[in-house]
N, C-alpha and C positions, 0 to 999 in steps of 0.2 A: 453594844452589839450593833453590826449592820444589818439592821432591821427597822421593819416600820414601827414608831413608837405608836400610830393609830391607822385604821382603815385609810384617813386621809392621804397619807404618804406611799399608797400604792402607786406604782409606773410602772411600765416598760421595762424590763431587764435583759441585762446583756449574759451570754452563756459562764463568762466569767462572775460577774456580779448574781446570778441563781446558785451558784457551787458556794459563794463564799457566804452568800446570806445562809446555808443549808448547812454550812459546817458552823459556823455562829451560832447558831438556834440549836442545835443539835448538842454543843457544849455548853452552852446557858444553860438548857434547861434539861442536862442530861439525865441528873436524878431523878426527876419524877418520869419521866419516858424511860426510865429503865425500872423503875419501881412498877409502870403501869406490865411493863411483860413479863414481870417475873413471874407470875398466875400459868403463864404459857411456856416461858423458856424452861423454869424450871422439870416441871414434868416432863417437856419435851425430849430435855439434855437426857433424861435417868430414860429414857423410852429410848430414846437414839443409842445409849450407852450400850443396851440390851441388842436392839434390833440390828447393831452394825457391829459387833462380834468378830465376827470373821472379816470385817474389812479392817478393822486394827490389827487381825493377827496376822495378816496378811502383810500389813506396814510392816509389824515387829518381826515378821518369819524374813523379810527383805533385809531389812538394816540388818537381823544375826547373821546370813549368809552373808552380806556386803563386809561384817567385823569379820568372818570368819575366811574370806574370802572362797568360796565356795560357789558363789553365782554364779549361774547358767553352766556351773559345771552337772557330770552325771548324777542324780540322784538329788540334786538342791531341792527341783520341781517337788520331789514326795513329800521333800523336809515343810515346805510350804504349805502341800496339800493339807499334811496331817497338824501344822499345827492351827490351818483354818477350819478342818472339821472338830476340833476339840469343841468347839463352840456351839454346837448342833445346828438346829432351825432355829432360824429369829423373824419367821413370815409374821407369826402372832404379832411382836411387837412393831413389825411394820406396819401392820394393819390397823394396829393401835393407833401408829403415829399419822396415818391416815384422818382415821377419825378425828382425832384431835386436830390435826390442819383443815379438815371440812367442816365442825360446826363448833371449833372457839377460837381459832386464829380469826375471823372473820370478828366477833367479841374485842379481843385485844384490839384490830386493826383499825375498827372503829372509834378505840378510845381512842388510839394515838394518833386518827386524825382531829377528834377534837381537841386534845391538849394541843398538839402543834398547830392549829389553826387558831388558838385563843392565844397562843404566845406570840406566834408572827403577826397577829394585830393588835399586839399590847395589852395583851392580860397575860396577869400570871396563870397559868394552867394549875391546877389542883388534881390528885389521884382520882378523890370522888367522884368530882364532878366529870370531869372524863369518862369514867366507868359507868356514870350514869347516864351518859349520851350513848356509848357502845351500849348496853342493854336495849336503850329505846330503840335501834339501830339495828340490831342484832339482825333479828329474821328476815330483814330485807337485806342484810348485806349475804346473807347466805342466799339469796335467792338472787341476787347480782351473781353471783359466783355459777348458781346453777344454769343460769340463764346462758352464763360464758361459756359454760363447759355443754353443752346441747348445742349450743351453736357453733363452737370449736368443733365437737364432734362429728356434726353435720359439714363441716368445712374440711374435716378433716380426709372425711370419704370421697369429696369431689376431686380435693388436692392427691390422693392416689389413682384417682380412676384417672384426671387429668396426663400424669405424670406416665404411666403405661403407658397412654394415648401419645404422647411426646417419643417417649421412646422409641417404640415403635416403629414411627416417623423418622426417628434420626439412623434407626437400623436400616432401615430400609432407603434413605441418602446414605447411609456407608456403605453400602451393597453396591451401589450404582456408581457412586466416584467417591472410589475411599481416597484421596489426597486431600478433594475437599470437603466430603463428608465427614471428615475428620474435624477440618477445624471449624466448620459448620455446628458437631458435638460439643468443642468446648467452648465456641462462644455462648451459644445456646444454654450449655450449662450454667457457663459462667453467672449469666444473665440471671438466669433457673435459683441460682444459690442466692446472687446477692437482692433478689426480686422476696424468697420466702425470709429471709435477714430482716428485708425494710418492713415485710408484710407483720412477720412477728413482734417486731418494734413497736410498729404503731397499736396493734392489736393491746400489748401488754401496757400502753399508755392508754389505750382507753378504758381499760380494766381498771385503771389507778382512778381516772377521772369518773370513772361510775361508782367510786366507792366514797370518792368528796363529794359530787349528787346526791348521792346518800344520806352520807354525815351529815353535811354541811349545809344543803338547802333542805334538807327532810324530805326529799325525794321516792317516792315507792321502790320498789327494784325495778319494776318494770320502766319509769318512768327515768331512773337514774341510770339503767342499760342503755337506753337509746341516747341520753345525754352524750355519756361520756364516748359512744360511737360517734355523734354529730359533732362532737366539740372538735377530734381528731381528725375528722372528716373533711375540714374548710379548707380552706387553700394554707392558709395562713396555720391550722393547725397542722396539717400533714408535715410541713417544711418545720415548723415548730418541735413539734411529737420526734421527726426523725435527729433534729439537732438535739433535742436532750435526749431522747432516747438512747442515741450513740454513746452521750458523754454518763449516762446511767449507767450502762452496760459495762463500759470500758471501766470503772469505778468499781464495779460489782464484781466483774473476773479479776483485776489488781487483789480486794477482799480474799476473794476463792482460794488465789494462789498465796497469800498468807495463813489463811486458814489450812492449807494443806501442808504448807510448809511448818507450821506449829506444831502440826499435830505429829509431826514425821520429826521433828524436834524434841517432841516433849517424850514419846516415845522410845525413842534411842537413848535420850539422856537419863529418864527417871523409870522407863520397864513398866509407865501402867497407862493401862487403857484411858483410866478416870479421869487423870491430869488431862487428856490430850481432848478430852468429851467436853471438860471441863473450861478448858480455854478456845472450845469452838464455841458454847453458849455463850458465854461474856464476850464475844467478838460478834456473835447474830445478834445480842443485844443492843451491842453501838450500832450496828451497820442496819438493823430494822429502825433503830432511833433517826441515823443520817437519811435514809432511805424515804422513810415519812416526810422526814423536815423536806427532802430535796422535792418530794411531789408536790406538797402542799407551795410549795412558792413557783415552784411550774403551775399548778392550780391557779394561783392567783392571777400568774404572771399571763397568763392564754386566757384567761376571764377578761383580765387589762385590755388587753390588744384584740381581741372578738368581739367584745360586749362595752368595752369604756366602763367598765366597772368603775376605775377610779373618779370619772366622772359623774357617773351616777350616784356616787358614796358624797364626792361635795358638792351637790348639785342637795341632795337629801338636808344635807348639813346647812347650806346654806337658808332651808328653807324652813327648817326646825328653829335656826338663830332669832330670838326676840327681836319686832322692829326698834329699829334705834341701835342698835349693837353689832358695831364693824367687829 
């Protein structure tokens, strides 16, 4: 594998050389990173199964009209309607699946930062002991979580009240000279869109990097939220953060659109919900397994280049070494 066989072999990494070491480690050592989520996919998938009813009948009510050729003709809309209310309400299991993403996905994410952080520094990873890192972990990685989510919230109200205020503004230059209060809106916009893009990008990298604070340095929540905000914050992480971040995303919608495309496959071909449920869980388990691997060597690789991690690791080494002994 291109990976480090120990701490010492940490460096600098190039955007290419982060992707490749992240899909390495992610097939090395995919079994037990898949074994650690089953606890979570599983239930998940049978709760998803339930709660999205009507979004699969909705696939299957599509592909019958498309066989039957009937689309967007008179009367399809009803064929659809009625065969997505066969499936009632499925708010219960959504709520369900709520829960379950706010106080055990935080559980699993924990392990699978320490398995993937004991494997990219040359140990083999064990189910165990990873489980038993995610426990001791636990209620502070949910308090990272709550921390982000009251402060997104609070962010989120200034970013509305802001945006009206903008508005506003830009109505009031198109009143005045609509030719250029025109293109005044869409640059403005323009800027408006690709400014909340970077903003979210970074945001969602430091959410990752507050939950390796966590893991990985035994960090409180409190102490591991303002981490992973300061880590992203530097110069050198912002330009960092938006370079992987980009190649994160761009990676994760690829994902998205195979998972949709599966499911709109599996469903045309074989007529059941289950199949199509069934091969989005085993696809969230590789791409949560890649997902991990690909932060934790962003983790090290922004530790490197901020801190001199890897000097500090041989600097450690060299001073632990017996006199006498090159």
């Amino acid at each position: 594998m291109n990976a480090p066989s120990s701490p010492t072999s940490l460096r600098p990494l190039g955007l290419g050389e982060l992707l490749d070491r992240a899909v390495s480690l992610c097939v090395k050592f995919f079994v037990p990173l898949a074994l650690i989520q089953l606890a979570y996919a599983v239930p998940t998938g049978i709760m998803r199964y339930f709660a999205t009813g009507n979004y699969t009948a909705l696939i299957q009510g599509v592909i019958d009209e498309m066989k039957a050729g009937t689309l967007g003709k008179p009367g399809s809309s009803d064929a659809l309607a009625s065969s997505m209310s066969q499936n009632g309400s499925q708010i219960g299991w959504s709520f369900g699946l709520l829960l379950l993403w706010f106080f055990i996905s935080p559980l699993i994410g924990g392990a699978l930062v320490a398995a993937t952080t004991s494997a990219y520094l040359g140990r083999v990873p064990t189910v165990a002991q990873a489980y038993r890192v995610g426990v001791a972990r636990w209620l502070n990685m949910i308090g990272v979580n709550l921390l982000y989510l009251l402060s997104g919230g609070a962010l989120y109200i200034v970013a509305v009240l802001g945006i009206v205020v903008v508005v506003l503004a830009l109505a009031a230059v198109t009143a005045t000279a609509r030719t250029l209060g025109i293109a005044v809106d869409v640059v403005i916009g323009t800027v408006m869109v690709l400014g909340g893009v970077a903003f979210f990008i970074l945001v969602w990298m430091a959410v990752q990097m507050s939950y390796f604070a966590c893991v990985v340095e035994g960090a409180n929540f409190a102490a591991a939220y303002v981490s992973g905000l300061s880590r992203i914050a530097r110069g050198i992480g912002i330009r960092r953060a938006l370079l992987v971040g980009i190649a994160y995303f761009a990676a994760m919608i690829g994902i998205e659109i195979v998972s949709f495309a599966g499911q709109v496959v599996l469903a045309g071909l074989l007529h059941s919900a289950i199949a199509g449920d069934s091969f989005i869980t085993i696809l969230a388990i590789a791409t949560d397994a890649f997902s991990t691997a690909f932060m934790t060597i962003f983790y090290y690789d922004l530790r490197v280049r901020e801190e001199g991690l890897d000097l500090q690791i041989a600097a450690e080494a060299m001073l632990a070494r017996p006199v006498g002994v090159s």
